[in-house]
Wavefront OBJ file of the C-alpha trace (Angstrom):
o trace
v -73.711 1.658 4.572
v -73.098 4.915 5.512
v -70.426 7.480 3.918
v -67.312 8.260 5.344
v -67.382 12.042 6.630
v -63.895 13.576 5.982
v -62.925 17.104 5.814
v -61.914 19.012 2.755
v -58.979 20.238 4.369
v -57.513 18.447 7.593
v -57.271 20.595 10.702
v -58.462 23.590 9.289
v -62.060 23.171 11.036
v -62.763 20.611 13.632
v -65.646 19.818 16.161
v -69.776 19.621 16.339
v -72.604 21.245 16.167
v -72.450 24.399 19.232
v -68.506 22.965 19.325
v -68.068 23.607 15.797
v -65.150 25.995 14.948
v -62.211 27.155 12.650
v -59.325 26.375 13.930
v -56.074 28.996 13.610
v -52.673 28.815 14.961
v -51.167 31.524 17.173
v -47.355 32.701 17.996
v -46.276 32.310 21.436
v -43.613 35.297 20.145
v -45.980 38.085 19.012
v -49.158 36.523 19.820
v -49.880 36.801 15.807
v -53.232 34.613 14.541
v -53.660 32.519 11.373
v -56.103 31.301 9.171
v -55.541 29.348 7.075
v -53.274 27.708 10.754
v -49.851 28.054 9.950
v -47.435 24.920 11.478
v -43.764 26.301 10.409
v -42.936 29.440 11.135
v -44.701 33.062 12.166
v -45.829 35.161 9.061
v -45.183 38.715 10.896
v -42.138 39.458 9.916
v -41.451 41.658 12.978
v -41.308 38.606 15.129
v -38.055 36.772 15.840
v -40.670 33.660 16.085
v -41.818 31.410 18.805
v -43.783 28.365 18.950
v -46.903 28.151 17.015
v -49.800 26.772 19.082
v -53.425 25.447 17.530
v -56.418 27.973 18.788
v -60.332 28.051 18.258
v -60.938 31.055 16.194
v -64.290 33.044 16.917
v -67.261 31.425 16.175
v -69.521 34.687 15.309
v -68.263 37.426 12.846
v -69.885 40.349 10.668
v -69.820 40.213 7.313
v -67.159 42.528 5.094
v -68.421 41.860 1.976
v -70.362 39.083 0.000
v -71.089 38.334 -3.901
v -72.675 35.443 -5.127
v -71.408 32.590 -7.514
v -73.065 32.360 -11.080
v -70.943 30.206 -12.636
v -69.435 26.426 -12.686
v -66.159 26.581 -10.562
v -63.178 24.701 -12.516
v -61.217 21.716 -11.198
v -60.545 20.661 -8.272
v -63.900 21.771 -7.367
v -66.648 19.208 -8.073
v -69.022 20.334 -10.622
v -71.121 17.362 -11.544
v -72.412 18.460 -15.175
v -75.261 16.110 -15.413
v -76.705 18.407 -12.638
v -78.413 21.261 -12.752
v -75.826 24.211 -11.393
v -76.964 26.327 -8.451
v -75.582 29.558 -7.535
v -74.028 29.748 -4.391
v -73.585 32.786 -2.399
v -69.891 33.749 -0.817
v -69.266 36.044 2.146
v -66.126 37.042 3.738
v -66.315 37.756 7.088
v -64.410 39.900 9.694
v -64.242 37.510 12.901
v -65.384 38.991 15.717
v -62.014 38.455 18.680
v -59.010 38.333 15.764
v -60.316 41.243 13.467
v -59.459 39.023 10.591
v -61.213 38.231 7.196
v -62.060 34.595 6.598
v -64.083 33.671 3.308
v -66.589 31.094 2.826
v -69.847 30.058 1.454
v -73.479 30.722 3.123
v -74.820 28.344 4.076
v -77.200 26.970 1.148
v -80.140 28.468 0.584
v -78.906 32.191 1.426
v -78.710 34.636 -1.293
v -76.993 37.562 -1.346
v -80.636 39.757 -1.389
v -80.799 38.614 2.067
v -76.893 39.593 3.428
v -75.877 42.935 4.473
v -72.360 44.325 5.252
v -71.919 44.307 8.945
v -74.477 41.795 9.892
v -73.550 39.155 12.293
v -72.961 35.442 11.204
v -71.382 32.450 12.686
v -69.797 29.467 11.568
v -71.360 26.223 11.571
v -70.805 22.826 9.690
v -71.494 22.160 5.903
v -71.264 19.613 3.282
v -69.195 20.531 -0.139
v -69.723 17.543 -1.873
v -70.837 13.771 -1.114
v -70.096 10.758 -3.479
v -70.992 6.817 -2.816
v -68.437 6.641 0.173
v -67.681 10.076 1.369
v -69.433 12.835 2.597
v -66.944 16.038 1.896
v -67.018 18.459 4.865
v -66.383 22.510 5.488
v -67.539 25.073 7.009
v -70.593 27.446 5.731
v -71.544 31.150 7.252
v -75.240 31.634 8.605
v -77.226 34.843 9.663
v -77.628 35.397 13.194
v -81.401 35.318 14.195
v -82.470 38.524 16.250
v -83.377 36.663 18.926
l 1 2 3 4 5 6 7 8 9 10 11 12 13 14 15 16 17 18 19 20 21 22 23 24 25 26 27 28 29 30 31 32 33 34 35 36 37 38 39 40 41 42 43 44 45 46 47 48 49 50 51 52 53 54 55 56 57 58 59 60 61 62 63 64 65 66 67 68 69 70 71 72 73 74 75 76 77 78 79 80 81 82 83 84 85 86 87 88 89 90 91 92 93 94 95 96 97 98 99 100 101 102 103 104 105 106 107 108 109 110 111 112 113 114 115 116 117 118 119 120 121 122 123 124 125 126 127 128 129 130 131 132 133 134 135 136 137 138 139 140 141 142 143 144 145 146 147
């Protein structure tokens, strides 16, 4: 049997592997972008408003800042405490067409000894949690090799 793969929160990231992105909304009006997508109404409020359509957000950004998480996050977040807790490492990143600041976590493994400020990342797919039937989805940020 295998899980069920659903996202943590619906249409806020869709697609796979290379096709993997955030997904945004944008006003027709002002031409305004958000993340988290926004369905009812523009947030500038020097736009009269206009339709809000869904748009792929950048899939490479720098980083603006990062920290790392020592400690067990409270409810709703899944924190298992019959398992050893692991430090994850957060980064907020300035995408690279929008100029805006979206946070998330590394992807694991990535501590913040090996982040800078302004080095390039890009989105990709990660797990948050899995239990016997579901595999809980979300994004994660990863260095950029030099290539």
């Amino acid at each position: 049997m295998s899980r069920q793969r659903t996202p943590v929160v619906a249409d806020w990231f869709g697609g796979e592997d290379d096709g993997f992105r955030l997904l945004g909304t944008r006003c027709a009006g002002c031409g305004s972008v958000f993340f988290p997508r926004e369905d009812t109404f523009c947030r500038n409020p020097g736009c009269a408003g206009g339709a809000l359509d869904e748009v792929p957000l950048s899939k490479r950004g720098r980083i603006w800042s990062y920290t790392d998480g020592r400690y067990r996050p409270p409810a709703p977040y899944v924190s298992d405490p019959d398992q050893e807790w692991q430090p994850y490492t957060l980064v907020a990143v300035e995408l690279e067409a929008e100029r805006m600041v979206v946070l998330g976590q590394a992807v694991p493994g990535v501590t913040p000894a090996q982040l800078t400020v302004g080095m390039e990342v890009e989105v990709v797919p990660g797990v948050l949690n899995e239990d016997a039937d579901t595999t809980w989805t979300t994004w994660h940020w990863k260095p950029v090799s030099e290539r």
